[in-house]
C-alpha positions as CSV (number, residue, x, y, z in Angstrom):
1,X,116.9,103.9,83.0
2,X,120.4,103.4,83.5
3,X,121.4,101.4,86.7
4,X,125.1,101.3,88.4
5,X,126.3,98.2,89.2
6,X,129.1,97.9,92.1
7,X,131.3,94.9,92.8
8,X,133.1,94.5,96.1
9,X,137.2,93.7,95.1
10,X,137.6,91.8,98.2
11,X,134.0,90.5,98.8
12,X,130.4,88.9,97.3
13,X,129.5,92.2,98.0
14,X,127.4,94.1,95.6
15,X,125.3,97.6,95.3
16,X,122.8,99.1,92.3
17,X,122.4,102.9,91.9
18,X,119.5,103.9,89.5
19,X,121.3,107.2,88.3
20,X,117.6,108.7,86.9
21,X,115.7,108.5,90.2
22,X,117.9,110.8,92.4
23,X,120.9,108.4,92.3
24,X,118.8,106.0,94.9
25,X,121.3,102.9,96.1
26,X,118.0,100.8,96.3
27,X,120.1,97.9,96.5
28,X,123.1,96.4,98.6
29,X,124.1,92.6,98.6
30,X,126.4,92.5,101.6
31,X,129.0,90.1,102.3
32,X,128.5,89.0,106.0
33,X,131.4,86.1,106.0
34,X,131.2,82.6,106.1
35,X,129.6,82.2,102.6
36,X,126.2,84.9,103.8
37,X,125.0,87.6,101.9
38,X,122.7,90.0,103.8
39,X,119.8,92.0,101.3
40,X,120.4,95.0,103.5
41,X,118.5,97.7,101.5
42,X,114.4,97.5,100.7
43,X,113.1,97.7,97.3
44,X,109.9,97.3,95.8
45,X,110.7,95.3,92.7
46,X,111.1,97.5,89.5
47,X,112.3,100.4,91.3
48,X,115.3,101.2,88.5
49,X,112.2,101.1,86.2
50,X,110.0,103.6,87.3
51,X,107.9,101.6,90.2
52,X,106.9,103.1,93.3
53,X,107.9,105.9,95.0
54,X,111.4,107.7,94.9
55,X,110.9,108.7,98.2
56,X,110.1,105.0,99.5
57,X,112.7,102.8,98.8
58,X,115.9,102.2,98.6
59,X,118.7,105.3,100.1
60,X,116.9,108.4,98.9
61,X,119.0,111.9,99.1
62,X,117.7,114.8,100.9
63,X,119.1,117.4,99.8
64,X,118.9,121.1,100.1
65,X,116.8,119.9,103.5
66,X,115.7,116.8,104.8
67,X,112.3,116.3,105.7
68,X,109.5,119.6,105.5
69,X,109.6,123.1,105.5
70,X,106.3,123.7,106.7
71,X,103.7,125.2,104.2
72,X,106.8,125.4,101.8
73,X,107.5,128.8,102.7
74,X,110.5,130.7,104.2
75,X,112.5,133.7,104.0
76,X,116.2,134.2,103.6
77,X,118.0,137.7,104.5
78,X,115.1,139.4,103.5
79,X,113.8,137.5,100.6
80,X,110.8,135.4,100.6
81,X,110.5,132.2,99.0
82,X,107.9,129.8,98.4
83,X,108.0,126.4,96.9
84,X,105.2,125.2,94.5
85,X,103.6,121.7,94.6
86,X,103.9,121.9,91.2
87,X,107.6,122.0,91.1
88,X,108.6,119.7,93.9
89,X,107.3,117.1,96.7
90,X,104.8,117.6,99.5
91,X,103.3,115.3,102.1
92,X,99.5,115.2,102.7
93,X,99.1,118.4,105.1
94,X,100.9,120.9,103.0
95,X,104.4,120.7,103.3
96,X,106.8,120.1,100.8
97,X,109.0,117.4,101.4
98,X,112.7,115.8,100.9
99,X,114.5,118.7,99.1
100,X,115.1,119.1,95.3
101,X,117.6,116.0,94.0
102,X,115.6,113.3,95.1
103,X,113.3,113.0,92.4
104,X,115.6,114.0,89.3
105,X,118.4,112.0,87.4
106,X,121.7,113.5,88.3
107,X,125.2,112.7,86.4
108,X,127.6,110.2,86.9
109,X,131.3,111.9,87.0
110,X,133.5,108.5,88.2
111,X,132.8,105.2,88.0
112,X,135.1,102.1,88.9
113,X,134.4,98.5,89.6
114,X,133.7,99.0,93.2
115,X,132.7,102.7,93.4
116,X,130.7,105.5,91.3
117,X,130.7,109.1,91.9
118,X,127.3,111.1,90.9
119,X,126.7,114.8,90.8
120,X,124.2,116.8,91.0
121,X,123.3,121.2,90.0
122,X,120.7,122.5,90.7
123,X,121.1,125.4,88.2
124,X,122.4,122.6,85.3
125,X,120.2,119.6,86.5
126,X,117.4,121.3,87.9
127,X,117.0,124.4,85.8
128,X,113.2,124.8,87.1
129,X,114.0,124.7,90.7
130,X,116.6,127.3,90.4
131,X,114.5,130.5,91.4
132,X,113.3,128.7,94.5
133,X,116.4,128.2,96.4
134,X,118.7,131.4,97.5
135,X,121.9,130.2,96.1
136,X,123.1,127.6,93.8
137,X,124.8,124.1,94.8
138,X,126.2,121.2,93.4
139,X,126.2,117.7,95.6
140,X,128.3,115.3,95.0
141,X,127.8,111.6,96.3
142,X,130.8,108.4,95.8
143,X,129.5,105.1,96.8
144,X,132.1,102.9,97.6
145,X,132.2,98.7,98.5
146,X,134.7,97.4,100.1
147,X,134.2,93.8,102.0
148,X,130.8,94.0,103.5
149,X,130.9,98.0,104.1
150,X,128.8,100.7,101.6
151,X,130.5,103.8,102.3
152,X,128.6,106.7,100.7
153,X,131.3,110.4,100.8
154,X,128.8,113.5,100.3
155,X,130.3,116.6,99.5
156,X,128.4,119.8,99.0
157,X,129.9,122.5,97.1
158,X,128.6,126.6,96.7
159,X,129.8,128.0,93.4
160,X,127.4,130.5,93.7
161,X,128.7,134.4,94.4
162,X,125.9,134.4,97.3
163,X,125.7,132.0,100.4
164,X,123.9,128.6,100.6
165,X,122.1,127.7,103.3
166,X,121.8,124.1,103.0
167,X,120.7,120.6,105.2
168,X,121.4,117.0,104.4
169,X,119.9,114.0,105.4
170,X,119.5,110.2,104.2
171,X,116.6,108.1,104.2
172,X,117.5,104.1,104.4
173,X,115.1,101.8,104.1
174,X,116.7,98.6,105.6
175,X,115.3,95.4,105.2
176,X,113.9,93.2,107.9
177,X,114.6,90.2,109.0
178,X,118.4,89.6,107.9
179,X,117.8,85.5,107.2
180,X,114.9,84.3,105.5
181,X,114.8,81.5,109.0
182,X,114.2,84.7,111.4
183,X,111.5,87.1,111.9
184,X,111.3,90.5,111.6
185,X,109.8,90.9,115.2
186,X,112.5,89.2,116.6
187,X,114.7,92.0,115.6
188,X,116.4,94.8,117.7
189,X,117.0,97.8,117.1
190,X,118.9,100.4,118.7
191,X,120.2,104.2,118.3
192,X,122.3,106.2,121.0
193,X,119.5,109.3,121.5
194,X,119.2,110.8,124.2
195,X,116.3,113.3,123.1
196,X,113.4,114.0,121.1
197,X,111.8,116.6,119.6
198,X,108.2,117.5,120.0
199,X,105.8,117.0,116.4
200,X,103.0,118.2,115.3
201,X,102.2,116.3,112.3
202,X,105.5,115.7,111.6
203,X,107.0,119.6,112.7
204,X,108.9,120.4,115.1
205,X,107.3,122.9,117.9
206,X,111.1,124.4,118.3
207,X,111.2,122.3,122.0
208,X,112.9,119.3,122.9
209,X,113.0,116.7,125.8
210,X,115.0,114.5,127.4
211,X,113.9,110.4,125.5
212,X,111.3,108.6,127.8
213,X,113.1,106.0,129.5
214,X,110.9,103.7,128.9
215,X,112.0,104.1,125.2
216,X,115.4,102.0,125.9
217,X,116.6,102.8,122.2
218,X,119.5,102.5,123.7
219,X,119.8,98.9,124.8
220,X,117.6,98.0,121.9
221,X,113.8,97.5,121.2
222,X,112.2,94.7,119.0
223,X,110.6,95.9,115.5
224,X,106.4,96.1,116.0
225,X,107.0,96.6,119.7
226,X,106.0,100.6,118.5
227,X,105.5,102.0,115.5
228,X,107.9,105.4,115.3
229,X,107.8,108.8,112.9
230,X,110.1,110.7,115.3
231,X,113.0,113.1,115.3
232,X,115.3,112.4,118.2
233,X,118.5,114.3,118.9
234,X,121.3,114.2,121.2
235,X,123.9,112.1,119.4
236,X,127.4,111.7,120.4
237,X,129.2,113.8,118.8
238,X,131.4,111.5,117.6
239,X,130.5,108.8,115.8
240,X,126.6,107.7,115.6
241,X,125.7,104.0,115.5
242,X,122.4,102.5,114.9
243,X,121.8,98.9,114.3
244,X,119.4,96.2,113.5
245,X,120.9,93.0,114.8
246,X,118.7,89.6,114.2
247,X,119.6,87.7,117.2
248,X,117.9,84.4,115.2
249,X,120.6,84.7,112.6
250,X,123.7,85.8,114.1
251,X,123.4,88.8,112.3
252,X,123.2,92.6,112.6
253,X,123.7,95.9,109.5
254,X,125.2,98.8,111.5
255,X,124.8,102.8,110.3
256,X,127.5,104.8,110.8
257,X,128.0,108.1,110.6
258,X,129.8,111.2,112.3
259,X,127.9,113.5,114.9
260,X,128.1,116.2,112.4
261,X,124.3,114.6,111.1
262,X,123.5,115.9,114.9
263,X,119.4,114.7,114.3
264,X,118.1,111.3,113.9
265,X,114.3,110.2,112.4
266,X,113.2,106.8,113.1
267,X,110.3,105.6,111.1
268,X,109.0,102.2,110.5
269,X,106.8,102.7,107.2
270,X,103.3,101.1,107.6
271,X,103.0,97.0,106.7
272,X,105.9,96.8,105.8
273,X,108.9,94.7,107.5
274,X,111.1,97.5,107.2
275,X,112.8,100.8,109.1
276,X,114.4,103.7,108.2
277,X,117.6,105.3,110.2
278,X,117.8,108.5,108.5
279,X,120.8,110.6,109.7
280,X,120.2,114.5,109.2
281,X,122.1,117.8,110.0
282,X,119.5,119.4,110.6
283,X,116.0,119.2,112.0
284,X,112.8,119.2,110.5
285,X,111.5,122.6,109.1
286,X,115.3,124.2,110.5
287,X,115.3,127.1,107.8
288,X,112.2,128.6,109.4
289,X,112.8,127.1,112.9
290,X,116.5,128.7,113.3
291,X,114.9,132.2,112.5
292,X,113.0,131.5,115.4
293,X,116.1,131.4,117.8
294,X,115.9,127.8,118.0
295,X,119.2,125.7,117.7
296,X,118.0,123.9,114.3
297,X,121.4,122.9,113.0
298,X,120.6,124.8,109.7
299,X,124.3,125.3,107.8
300,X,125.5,128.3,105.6
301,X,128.3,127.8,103.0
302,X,129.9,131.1,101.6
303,X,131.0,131.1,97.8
304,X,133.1,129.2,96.8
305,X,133.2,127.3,100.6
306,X,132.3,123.2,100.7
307,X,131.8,120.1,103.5
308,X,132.5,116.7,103.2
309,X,131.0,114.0,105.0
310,X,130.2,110.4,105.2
311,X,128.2,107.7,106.2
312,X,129.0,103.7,106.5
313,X,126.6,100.6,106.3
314,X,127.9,96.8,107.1
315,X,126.9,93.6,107.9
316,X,128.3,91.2,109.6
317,X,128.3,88.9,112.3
318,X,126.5,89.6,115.9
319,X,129.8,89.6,118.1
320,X,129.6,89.0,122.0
């Protein structure tokens, strides 16, 4: 498989792309200052070789939709589609899962010493899955280094003749503790949500609420002090920060992102020292759930129409 290898100009910063398994960044080496490199992303060993899971480590892409569409089924302005198991993912209840460009190799378009650009069509690069979305897209994703920041630019693009409807979301698995002298339990996280969605199994029931307040996300909360698979919501709608700062080392990685991804997951994959802020535009299941009259934050693109956005992760020093 052919791996991607970014160098920081202005750092020891460093980041690995595995171009066949969905363009994954499963690895980012970041420069923290005063001579520390943080191993922010998580990795099973051998990922760029085939082992484990696409969907399980590293940055995974979720693209046309993040998360489920429940039972794989919707319709779209009068046209019903249904995605097969045999064609793409699904969790363990019936839902498929993660979108169509997570799984596949994609193209690389631009490369440089600090940054590559990959690309992915559905109708060139995954000419099965065609039939099973309404319109065309093309993606496009530059990962950039620059001191101890990964910046990561997504642009989707219709160059269909039809509309796209379309959700994004990313899927970080970030790497707990930041020192091999701290603990993963002494770490805090935090997120600025002020709501939650109601699951079942994973789906959205359409209603929200405001966050418990005993759930200070806000003011942080220390990894294995609760387990979480939950979709919270009510972002700023500026910029979104979430953090993991390890109070033991001095340290802390920060996510940022603008409040166009207006929904937030937070899940802390089972024995594992390891969680996952995953940004999203959308809700869960938000194709089906926005025909329903609920605000899902599905998007349309008309032909020929694109968006651009981005998303940061650093490390760096805890400052007072």
């Amino acid at each position: 498989m052919t791996v991607l290898t970014l160098t920081s100009p202005d750092s020891a910063s460093t980041a690995s792309i595995c171009i066949e398994r969905g363009f994954n960044c499963f690895a980012f080496q970041a420069d923290a200052g005063a001579g520390r490199l943080v191993d922010v992303i998580d990795s099973q060993p051998g990922f760029e070789t085939g082992e484990g899971r696409v969907s399980g480590n590293g940055i995974p892409i979720l693209f046309p939709f993040p998360n489920r569409i429940r039972g794989g089924r919707f319709s779209w302005r009068g046209q019903e589609f249904e995605l097969p198991d045999s064609l793409v993912g699904y969790d363990n209840t019936g839902n498929a899962i993660h979108g169509f460009v997570i799984d596949r190799p994609w193209r690389a378009v631009d490369q440089g010493t600090s940054f590559a650009t990959g690309e992915f069509q559905l109708s060139v690069d995954a000419r099965d899955r065609r039939a099973l979305w309404p319109a065309d897209f093309i993606i496009r994703v530059r990962y950039e280094l620059s001191r101890g920041t990964l910046r990561s630019v997504f642009q989707i693009i219709n160059p269909d003749t039809v509309a796209l409807p379309w959700g994004l979301g990313t899927h970080s698995y970030f790497k707990l503790p930041l020192s091999s002298t701290s603990q993963a339990s002494k770490c805090l996280l935090s997120a600025p949500v002020t709501q939650q969605w109601s699951l079942d199994e994973c789906l959205p029931s359409g209603e929200k609420s405001a966050i418990d307040p005993e759930l200070t996300l806000d003011e942080g909360i220390y990894f294995g002090s609760r387990r979480f698979d939950d979709v919270f919501s009510g972002v700023p709608e500026d910029i979104v920060e979430c953090s993991v700062m390890d109070e033991a080392a001095g340290l802390q990685v920060v996510q940022r992102n603008p409040g166009s991804f207006r929904e937030l997951v937070i899940y802390t994959p089972p024995n594992r020292d390891a969680v996952c802020f995953e940004p999203y535009t959308c809700v869960t299941d938000a194709v089906n759930l926005q025909q329903q009259g609920v605000d899902a934050g599905w998007q349309t693109l008309g032909p020929g129409e694109s968006f651009t956005t981005w998303i940061d992760i650093a490390a760096g020093p805890v400052l007072a």
